[in-house]
N, CA, C and O atoms as a GROMACS GRO file, in nm:
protein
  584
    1UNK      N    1  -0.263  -1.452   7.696
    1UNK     CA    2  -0.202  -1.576   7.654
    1UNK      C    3  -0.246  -1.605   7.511
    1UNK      O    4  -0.365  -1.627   7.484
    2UNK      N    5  -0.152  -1.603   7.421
    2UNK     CA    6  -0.196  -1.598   7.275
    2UNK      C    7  -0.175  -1.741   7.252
    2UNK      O    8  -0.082  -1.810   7.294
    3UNK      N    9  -0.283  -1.778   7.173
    3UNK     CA   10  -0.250  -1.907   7.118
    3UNK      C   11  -0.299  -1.926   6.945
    3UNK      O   12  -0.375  -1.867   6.868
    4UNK      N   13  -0.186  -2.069   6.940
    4UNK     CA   14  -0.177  -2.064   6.793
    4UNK      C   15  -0.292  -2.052   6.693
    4UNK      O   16  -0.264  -2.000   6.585
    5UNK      N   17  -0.388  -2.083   6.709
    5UNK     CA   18  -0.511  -2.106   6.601
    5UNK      C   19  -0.550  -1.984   6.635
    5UNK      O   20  -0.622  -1.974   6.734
    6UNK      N   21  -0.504  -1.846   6.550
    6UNK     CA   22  -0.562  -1.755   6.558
    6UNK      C   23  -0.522  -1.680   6.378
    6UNK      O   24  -0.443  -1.718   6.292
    7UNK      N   25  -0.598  -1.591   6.381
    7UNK     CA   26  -0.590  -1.490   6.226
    7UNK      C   27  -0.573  -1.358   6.290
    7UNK      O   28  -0.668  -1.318   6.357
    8UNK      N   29  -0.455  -1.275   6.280
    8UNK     CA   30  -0.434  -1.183   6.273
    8UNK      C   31  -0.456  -1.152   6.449
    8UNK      O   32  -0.531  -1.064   6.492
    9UNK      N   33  -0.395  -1.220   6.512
    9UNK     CA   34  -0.420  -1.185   6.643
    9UNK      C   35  -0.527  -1.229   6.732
    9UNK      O   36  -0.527  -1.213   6.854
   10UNK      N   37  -0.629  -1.292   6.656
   10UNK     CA   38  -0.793  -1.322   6.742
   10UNK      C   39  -0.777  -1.442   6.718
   10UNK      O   40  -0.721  -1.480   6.615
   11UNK      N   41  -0.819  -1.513   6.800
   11UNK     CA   42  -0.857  -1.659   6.829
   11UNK      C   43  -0.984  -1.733   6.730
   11UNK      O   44  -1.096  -1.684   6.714
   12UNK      N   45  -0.941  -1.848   6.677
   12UNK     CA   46  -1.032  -1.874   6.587
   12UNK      C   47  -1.201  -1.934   6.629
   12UNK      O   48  -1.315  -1.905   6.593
   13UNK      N   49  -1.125  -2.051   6.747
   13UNK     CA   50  -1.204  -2.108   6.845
   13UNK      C   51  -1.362  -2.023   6.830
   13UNK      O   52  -1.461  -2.049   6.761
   14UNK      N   53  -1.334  -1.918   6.922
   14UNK     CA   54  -1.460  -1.888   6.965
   14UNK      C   55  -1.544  -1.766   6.854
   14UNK      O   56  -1.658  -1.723   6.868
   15UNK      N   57  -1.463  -1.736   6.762
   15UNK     CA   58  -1.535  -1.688   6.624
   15UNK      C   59  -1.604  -1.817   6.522
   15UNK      O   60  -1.673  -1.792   6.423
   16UNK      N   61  -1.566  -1.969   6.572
   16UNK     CA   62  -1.664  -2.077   6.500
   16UNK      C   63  -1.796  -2.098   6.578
   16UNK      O   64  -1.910  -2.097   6.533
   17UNK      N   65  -1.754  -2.117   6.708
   17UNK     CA   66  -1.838  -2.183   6.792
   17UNK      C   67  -1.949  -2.135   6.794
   17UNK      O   68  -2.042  -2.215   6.793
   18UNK      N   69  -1.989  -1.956   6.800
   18UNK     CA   70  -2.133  -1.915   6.760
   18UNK      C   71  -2.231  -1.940   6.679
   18UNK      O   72  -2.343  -1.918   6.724
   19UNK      N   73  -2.220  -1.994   6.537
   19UNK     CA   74  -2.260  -2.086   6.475
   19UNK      C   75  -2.331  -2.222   6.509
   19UNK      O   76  -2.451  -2.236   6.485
   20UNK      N   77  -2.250  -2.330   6.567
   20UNK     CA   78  -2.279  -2.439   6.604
   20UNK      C   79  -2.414  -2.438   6.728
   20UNK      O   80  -2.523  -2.496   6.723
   21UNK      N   81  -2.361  -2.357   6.825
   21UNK     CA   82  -2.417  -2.324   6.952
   21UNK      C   83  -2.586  -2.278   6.902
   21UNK      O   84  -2.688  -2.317   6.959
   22UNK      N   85  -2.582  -2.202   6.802
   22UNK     CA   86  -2.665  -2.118   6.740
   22UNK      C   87  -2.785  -2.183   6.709
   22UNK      O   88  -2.904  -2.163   6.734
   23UNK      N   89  -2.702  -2.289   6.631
   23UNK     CA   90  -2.826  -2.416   6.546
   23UNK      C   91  -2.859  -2.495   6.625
   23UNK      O   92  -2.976  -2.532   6.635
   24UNK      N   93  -2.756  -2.540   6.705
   24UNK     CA   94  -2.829  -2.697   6.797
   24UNK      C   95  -2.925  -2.556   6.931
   24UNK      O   96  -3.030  -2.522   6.877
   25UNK      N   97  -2.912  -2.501   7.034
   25UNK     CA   98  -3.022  -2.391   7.093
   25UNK      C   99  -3.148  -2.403   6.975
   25UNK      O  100  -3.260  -2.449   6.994
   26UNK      N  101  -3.096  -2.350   6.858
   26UNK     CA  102  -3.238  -2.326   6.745
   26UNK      C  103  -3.317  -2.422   6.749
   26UNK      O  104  -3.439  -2.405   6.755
   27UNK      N  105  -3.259  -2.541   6.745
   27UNK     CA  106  -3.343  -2.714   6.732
   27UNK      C  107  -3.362  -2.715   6.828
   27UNK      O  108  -3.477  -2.756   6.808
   28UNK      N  109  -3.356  -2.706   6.970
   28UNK     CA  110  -3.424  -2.740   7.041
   28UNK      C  111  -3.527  -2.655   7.074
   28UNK      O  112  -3.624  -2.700   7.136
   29UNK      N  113  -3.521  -2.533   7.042
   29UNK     CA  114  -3.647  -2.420   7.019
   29UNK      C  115  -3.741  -2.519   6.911
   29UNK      O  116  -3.850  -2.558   6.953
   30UNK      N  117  -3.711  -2.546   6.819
   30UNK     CA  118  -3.793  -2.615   6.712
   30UNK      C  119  -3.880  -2.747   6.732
   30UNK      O  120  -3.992  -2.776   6.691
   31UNK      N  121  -3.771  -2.829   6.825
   31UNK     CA  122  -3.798  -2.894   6.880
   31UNK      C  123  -3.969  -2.891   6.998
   31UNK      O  124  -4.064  -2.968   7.014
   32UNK      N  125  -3.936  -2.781   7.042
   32UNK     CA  126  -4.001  -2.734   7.111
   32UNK      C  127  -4.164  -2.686   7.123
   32UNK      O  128  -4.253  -2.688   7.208
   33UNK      N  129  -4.139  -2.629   6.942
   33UNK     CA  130  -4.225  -2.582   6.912
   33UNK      C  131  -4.353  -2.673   6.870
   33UNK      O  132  -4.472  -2.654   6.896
   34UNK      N  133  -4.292  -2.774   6.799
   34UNK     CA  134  -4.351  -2.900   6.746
   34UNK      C  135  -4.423  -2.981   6.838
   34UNK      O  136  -4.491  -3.078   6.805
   35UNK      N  137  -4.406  -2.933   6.964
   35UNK     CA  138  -4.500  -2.980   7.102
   35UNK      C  139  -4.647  -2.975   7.028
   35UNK      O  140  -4.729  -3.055   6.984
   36UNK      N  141  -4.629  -2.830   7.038
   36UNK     CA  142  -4.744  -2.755   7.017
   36UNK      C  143  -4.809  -2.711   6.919
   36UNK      O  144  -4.922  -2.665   6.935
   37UNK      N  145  -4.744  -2.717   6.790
   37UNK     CA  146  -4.738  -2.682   6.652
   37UNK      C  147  -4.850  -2.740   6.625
   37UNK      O  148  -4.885  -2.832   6.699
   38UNK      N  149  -4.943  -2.698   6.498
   38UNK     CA  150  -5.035  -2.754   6.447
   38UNK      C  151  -4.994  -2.828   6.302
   38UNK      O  152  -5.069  -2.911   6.249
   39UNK      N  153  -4.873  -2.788   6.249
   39UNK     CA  154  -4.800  -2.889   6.142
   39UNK      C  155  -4.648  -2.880   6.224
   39UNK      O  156  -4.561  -2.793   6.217
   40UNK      N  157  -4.656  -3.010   6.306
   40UNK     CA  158  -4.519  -3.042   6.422
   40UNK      C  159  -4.382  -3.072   6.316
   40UNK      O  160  -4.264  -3.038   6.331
   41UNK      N  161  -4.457  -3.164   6.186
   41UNK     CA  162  -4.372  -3.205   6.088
   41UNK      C  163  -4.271  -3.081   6.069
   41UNK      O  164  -4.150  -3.073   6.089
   42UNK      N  165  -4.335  -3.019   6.037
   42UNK     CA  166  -4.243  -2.865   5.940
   42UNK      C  167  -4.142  -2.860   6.049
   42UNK      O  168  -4.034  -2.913   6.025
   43UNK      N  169  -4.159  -2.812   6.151
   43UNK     CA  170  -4.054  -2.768   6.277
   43UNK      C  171  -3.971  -2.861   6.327
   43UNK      O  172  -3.889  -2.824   6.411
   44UNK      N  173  -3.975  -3.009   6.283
   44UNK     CA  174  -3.930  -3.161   6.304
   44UNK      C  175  -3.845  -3.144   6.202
   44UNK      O  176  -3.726  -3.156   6.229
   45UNK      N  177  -3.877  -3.115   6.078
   45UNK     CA  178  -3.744  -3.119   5.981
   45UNK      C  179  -3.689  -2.980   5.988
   45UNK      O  180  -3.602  -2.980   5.900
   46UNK      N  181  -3.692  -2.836   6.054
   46UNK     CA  182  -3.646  -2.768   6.059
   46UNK      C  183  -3.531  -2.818   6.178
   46UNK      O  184  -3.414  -2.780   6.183
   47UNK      N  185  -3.577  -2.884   6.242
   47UNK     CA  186  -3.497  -2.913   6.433
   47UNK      C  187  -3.379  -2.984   6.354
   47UNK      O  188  -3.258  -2.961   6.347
   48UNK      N  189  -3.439  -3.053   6.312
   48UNK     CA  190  -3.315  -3.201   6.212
   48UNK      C  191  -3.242  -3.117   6.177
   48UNK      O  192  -3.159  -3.081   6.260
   49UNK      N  193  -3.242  -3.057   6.057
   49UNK     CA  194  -3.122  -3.000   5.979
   49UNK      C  195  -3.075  -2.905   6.024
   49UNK      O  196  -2.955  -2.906   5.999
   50UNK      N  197  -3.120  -2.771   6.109
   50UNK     CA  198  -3.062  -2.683   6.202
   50UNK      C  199  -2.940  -2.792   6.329
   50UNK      O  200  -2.835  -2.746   6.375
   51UNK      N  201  -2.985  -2.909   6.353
   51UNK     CA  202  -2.909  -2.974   6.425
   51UNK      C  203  -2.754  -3.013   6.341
   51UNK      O  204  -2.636  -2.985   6.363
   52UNK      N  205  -2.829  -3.094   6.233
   52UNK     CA  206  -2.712  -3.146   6.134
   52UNK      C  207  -2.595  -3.048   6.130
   52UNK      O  208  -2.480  -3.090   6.144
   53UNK      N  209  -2.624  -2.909   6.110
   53UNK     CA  210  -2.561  -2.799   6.056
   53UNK      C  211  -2.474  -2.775   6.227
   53UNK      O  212  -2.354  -2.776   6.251
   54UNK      N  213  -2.570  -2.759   6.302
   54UNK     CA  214  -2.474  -2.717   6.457
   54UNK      C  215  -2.361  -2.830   6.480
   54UNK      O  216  -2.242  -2.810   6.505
   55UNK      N  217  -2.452  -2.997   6.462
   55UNK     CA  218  -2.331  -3.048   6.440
   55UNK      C  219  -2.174  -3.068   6.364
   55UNK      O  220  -2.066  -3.083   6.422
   56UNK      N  221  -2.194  -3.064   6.254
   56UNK     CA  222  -2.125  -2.990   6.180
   56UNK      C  223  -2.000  -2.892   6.176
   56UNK      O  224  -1.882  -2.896   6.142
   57UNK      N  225  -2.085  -2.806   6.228
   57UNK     CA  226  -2.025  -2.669   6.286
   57UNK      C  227  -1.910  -2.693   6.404
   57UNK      O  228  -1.795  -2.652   6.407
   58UNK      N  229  -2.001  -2.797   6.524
   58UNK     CA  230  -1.909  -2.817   6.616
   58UNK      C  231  -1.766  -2.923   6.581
   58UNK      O  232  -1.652  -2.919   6.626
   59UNK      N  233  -1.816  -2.993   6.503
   59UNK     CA  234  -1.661  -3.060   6.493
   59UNK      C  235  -1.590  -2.961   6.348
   59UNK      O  236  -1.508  -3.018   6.276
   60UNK      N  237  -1.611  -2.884   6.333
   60UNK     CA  238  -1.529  -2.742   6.254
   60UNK      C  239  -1.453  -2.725   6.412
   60UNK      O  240  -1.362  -2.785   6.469
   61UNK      N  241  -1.532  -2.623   6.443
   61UNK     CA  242  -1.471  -2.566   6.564
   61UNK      C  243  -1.398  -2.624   6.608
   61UNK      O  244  -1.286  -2.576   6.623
   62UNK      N  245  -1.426  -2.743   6.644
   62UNK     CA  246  -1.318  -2.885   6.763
   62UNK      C  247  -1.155  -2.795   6.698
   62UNK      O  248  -1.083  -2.728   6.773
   63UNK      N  249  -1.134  -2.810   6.586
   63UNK     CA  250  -1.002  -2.818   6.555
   63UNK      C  251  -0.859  -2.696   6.605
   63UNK      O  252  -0.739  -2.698   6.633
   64UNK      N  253  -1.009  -2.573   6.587
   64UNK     CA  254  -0.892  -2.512   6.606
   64UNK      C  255  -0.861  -2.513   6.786
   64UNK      O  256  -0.752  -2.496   6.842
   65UNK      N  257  -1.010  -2.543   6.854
   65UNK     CA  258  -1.014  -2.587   6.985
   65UNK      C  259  -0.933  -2.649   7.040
   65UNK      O  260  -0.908  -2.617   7.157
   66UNK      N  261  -0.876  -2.739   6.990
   66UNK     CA  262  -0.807  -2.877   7.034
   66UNK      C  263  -0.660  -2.799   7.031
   66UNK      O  264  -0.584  -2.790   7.127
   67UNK      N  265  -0.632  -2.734   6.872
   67UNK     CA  266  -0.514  -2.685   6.886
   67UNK      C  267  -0.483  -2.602   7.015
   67UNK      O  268  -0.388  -2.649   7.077
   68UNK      N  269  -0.535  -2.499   7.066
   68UNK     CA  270  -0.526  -2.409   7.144
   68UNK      C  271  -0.545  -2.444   7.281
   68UNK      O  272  -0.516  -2.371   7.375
   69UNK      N  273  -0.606  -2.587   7.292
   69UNK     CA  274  -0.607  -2.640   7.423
   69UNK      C  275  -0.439  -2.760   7.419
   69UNK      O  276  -0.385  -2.817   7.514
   70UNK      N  277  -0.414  -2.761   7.328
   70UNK     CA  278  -0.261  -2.822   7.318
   70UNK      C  279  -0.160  -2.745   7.360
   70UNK      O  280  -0.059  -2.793   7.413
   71UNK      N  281  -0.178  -2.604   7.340
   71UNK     CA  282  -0.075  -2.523   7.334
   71UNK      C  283  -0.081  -2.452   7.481
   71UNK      O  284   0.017  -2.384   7.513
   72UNK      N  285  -0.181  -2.463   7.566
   72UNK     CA  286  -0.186  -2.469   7.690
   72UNK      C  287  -0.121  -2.500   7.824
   72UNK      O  288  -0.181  -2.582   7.892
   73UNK      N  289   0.015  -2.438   7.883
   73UNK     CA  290   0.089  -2.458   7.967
   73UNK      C  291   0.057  -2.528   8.108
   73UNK      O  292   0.084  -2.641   8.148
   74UNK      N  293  -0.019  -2.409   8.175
   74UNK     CA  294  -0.072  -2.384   8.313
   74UNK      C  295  -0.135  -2.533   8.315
   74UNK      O  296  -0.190  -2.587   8.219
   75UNK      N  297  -0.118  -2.585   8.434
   75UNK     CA  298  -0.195  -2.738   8.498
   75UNK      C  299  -0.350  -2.656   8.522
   75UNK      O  300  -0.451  -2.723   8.504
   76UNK      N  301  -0.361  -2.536   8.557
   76UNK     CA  302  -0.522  -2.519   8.640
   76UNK      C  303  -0.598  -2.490   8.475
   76UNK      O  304  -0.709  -2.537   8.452
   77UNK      N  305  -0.530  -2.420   8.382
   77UNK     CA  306  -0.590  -2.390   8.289
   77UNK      C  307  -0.632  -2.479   8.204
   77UNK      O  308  -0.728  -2.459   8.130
   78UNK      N  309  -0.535  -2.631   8.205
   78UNK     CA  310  -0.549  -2.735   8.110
   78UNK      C  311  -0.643  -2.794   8.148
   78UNK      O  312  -0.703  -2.852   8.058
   79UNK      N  313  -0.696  -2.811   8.276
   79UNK     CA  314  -0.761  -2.869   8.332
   79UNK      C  315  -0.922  -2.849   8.274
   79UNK      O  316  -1.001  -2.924   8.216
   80UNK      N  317  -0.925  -2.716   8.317
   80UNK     CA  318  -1.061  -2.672   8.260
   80UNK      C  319  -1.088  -2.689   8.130
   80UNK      O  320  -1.204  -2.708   8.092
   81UNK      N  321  -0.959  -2.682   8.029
   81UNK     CA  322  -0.977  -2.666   7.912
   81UNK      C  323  -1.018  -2.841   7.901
   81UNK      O  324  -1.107  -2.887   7.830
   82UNK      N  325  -0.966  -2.886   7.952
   82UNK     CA  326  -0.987  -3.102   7.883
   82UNK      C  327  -1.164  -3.088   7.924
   82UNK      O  328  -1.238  -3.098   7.826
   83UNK      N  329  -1.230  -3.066   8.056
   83UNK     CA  330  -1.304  -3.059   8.124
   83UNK      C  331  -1.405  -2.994   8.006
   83UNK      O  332  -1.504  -3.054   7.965
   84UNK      N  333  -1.360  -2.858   7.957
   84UNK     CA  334  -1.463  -2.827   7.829
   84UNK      C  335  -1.495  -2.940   7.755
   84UNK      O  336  -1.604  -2.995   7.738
   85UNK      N  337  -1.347  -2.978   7.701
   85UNK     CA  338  -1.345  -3.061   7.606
   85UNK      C  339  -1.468  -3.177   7.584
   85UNK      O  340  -1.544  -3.216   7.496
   86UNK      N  341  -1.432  -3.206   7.737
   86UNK     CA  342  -1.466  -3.374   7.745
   86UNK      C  343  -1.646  -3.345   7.732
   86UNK      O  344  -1.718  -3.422   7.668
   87UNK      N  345  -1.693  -3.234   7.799
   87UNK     CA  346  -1.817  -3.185   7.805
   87UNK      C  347  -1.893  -3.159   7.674
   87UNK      O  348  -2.014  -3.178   7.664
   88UNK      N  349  -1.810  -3.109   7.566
   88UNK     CA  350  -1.819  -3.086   7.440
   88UNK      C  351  -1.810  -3.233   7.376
   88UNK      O  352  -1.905  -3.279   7.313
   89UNK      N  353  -1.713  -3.292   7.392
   89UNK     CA  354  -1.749  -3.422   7.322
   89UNK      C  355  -1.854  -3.550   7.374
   89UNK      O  356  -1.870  -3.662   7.325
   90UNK      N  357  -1.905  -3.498   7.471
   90UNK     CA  358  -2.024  -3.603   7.525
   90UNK      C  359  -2.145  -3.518   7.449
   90UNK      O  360  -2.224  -3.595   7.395
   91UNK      N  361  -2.180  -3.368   7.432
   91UNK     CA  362  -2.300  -3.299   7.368
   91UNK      C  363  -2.276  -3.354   7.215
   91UNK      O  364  -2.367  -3.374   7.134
   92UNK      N  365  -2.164  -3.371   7.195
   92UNK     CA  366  -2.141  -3.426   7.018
   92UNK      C  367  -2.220  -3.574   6.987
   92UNK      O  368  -2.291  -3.616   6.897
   93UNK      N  369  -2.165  -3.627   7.119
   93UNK     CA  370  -2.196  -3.779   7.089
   93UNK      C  371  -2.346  -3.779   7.073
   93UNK      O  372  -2.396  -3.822   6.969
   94UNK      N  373  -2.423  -3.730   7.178
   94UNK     CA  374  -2.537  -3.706   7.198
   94UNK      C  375  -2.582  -3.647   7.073
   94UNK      O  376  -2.663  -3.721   7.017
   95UNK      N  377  -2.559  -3.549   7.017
   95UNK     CA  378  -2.632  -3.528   6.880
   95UNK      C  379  -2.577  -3.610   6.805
   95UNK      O  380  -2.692  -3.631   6.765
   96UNK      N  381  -2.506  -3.690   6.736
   96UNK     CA  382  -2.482  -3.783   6.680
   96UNK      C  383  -2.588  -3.894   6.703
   96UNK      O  384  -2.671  -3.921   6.616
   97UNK      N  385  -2.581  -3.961   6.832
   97UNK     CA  386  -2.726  -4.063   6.853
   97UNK      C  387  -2.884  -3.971   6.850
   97UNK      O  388  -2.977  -4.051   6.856
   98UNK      N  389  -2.921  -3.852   6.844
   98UNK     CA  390  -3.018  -3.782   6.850
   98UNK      C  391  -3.005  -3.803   6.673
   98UNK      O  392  -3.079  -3.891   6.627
   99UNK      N  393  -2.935  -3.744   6.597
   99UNK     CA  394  -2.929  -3.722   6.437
   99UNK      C  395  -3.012  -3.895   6.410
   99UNK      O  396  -3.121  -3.929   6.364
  100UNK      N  397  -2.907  -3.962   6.460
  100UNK     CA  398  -2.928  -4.118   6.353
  100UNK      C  399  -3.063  -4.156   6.414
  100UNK      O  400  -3.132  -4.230   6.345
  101UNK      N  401  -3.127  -4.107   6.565
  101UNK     CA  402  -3.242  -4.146   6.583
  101UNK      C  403  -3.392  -4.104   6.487
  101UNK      O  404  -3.490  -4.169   6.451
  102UNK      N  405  -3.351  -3.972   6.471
  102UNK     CA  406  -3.435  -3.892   6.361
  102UNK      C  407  -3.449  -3.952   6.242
  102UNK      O  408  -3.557  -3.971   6.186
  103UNK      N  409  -3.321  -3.989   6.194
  103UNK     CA  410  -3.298  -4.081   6.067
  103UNK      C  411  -3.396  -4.213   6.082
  103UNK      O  412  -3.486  -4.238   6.002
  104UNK      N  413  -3.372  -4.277   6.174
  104UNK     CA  414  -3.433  -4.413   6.174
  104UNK      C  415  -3.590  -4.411   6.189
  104UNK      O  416  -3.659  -4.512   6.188
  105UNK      N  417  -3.635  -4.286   6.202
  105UNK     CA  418  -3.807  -4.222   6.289
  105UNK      C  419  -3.834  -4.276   6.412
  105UNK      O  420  -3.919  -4.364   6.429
  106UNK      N  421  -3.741  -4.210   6.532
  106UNK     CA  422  -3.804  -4.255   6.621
  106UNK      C  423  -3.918  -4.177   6.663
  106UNK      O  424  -3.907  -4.056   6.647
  107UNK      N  425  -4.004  -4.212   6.703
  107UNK     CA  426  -4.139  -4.158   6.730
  107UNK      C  427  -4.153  -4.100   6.887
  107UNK      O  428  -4.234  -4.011   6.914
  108UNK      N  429  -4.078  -4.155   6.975
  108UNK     CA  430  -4.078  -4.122   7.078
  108UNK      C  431  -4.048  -3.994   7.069
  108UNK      O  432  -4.048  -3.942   6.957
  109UNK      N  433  -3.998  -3.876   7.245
  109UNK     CA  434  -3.935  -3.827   7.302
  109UNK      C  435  -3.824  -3.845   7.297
  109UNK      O  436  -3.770  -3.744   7.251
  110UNK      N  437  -3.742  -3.934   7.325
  110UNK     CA  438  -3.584  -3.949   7.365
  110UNK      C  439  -3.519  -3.839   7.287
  110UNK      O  440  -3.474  -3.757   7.367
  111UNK      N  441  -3.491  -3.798   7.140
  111UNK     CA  442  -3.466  -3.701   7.024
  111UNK      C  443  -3.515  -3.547   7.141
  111UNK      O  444  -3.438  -3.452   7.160
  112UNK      N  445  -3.621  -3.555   7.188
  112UNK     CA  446  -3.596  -3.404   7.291
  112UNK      C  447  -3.524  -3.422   7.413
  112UNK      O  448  -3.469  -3.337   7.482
  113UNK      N  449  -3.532  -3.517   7.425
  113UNK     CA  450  -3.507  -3.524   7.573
  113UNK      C  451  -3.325  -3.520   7.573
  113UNK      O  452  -3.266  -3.485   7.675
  114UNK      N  453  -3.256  -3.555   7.458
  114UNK     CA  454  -3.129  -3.568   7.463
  114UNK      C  455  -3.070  -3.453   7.391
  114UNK      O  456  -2.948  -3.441   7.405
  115UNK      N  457  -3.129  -3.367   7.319
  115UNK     CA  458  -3.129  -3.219   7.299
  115UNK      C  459  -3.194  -3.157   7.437
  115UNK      O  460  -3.085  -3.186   7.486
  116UNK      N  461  -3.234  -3.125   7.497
  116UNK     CA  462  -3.206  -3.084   7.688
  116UNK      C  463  -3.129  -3.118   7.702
  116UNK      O  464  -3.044  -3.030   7.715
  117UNK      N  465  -3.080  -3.244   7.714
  117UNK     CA  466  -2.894  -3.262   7.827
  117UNK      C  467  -2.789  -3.226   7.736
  117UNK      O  468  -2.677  -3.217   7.786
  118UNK      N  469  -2.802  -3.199   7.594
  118UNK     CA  470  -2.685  -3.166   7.525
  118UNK      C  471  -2.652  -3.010   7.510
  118UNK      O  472  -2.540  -2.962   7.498
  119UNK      N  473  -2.774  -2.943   7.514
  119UNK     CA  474  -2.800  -2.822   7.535
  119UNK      C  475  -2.752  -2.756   7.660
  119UNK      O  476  -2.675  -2.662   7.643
  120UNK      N  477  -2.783  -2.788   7.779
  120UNK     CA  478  -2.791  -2.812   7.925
  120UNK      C  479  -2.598  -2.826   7.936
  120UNK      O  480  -2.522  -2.750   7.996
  121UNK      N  481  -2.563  -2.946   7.857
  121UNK     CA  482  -2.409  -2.977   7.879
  121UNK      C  483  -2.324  -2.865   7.793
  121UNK      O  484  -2.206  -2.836   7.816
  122UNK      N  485  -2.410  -2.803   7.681
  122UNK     CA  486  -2.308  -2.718   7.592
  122UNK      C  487  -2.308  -2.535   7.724
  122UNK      O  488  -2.219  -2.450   7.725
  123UNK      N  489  -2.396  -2.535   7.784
  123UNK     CA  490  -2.413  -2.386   7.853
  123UNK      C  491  -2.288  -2.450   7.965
  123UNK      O  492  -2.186  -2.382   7.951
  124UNK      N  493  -2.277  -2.512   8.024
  124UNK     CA  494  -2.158  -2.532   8.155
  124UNK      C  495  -2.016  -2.539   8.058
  124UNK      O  496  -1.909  -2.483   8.082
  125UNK      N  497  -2.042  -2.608   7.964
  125UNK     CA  498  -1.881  -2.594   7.854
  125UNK      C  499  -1.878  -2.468   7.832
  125UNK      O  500  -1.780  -2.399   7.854
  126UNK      N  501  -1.999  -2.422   7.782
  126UNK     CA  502  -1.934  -2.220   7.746
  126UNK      C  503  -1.920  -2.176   7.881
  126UNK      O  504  -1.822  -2.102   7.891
  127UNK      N  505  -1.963  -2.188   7.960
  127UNK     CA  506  -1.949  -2.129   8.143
  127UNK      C  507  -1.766  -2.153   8.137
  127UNK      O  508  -1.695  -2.055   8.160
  128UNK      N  509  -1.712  -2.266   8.109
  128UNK     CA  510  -1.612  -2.328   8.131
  128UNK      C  511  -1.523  -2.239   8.108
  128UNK      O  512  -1.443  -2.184   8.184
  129UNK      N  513  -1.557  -2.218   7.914
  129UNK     CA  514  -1.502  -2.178   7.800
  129UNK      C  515  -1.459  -2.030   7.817
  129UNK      O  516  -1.365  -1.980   7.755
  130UNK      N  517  -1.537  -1.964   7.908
  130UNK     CA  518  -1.590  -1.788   7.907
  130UNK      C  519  -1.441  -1.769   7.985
  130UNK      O  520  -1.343  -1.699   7.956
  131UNK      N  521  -1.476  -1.892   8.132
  131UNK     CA  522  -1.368  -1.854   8.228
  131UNK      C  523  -1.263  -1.857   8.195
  131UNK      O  524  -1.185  -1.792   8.265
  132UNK      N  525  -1.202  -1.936   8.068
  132UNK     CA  526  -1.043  -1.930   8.052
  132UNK      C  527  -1.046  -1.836   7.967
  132UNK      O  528  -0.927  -1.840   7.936
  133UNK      N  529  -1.099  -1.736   7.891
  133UNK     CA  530  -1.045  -1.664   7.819
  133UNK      C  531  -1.130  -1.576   7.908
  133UNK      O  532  -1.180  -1.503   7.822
  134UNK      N  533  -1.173  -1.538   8.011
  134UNK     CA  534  -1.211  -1.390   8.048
  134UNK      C  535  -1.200  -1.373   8.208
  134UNK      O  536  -1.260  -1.286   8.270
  135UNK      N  537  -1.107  -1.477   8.271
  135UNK     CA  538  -1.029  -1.500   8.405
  135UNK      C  539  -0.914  -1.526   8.339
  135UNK      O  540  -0.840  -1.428   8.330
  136UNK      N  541  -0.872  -1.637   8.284
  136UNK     CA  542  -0.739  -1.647   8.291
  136UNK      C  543  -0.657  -1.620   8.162
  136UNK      O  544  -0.544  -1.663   8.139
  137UNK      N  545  -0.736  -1.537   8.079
  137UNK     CA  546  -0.686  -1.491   7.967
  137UNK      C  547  -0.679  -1.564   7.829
  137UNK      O  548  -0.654  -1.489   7.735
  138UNK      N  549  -0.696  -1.690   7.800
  138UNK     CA  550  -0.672  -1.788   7.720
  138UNK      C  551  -0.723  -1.697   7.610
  138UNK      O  552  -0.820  -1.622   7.628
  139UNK      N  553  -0.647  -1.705   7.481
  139UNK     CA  554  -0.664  -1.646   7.380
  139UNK      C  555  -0.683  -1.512   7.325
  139UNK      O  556  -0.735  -1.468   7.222
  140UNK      N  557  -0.600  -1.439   7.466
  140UNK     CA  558  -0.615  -1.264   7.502
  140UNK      C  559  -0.470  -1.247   7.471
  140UNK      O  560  -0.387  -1.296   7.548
  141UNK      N  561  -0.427  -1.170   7.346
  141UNK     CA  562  -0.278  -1.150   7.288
  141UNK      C  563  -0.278  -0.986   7.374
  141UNK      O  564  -0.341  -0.889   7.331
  142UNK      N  565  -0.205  -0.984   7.479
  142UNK     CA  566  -0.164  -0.866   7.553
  142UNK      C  567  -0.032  -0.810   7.475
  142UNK      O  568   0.004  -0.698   7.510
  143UNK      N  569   0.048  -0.881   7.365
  143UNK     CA  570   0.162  -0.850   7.295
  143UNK      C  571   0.136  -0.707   7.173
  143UNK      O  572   0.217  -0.622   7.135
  144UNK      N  573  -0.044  -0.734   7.128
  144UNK     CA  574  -0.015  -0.602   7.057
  144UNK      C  575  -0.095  -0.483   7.118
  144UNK      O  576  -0.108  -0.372   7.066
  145UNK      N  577  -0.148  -0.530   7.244
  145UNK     CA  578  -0.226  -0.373   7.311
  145UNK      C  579  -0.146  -0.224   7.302
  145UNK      O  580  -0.026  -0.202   7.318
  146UNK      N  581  -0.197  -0.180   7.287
  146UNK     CA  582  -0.158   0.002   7.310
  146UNK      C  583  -0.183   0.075   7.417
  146UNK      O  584  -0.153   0.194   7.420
   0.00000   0.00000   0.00000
C-alpha cells in the first residue's frame, strides 16, 4: 500500500522518526545517568537539548505521518494508525511540559518521571507503527517489485 509522502518509492515517515526516537531514548539514558553522575549538571543539560532536538524531530516527522495516515482507506488500518497518532501526540505533549519544566528549574523528579511514560508511550506507538507497515503493508509499494 503506497502512500503519498514518499521519495522515490520509500516512505518518508519512518526514515524521520529514527532521529526523534533516538534523542528523546538518549535523554532519558542521560537522564538517568545524572542519578548517579558525579557532575549530574553536565548530563542534565545534555538530557535537555538531546530532548529539545527529539522534540523537534517529532513534530518534523508528524507531517509526513499525518499525510500517510490521511491517505489511509481500510477502517482496521485507520484505526491503528489514529491510535499511533493519538499515542504520539500525548508523548509530544509530555515533552513539551517536561521541556518548559527544565526551563523553569524544576528541581524535583517529575522531568524523569514523565520521560518514562513518554518513552514507555513512544515503544507501544512504534509496536503500533511496525504492525501497519510489516502486517498490513502500510507504506510497502508492491507496484515496483521484480
Amino acid at each position: 500500500m503506497r502512500t503519498p509522502a514518499s521519495i522515490a518509492s520509500h516512505p518518508i515517515h519512518p526514515m524521520l522518526i529514527t532521529i526523534p526516537v533516538g534523542l528523546l531514548i538518549f535523554s532519558l539514558i542521560c537522564d538517568i545517568i545524572a542519578l548517579v553522575a558525579e557532575q549530574p549538571d553536565v548530563w542534565l543539560v545534555v538530557a535537555f537539548f538531546t530532548m529539545v532536538g527529539g522534540f523537534i524531530g517529532a513534530l518534523i516527522a508528524a507531517v509526513p505521518g499525518v499525510i500517510d495516515l490521511m491517505s489511509i482507506t481500510d477502517s482496521k488500518i485507520k484505526k491503528i494508525g489514529m491510535t499511533h497518532m493519538a499515542l504520539n501526540l500525548v508523548a509530544v505533549t509530555l515533552y513539551a511540559v517536561n521541556i518548559w519544566l527544565r526551563v523553569e528549574g524544576t528541581s524535583t523528579h517529575t522531568p524523569l518521571v514523565l520521560s518514562l511514560i513518554a518513552v514507555g508511550l513512544l515503544g507501544i506507538s512504534g509496536w503500533l507503527g511496525a504492525e501497519m507497515v510489516h502486517k498490513h503493508g502500510v507504506g510497502v509499494d508492491t507496484t515496483t517489485a521484480k
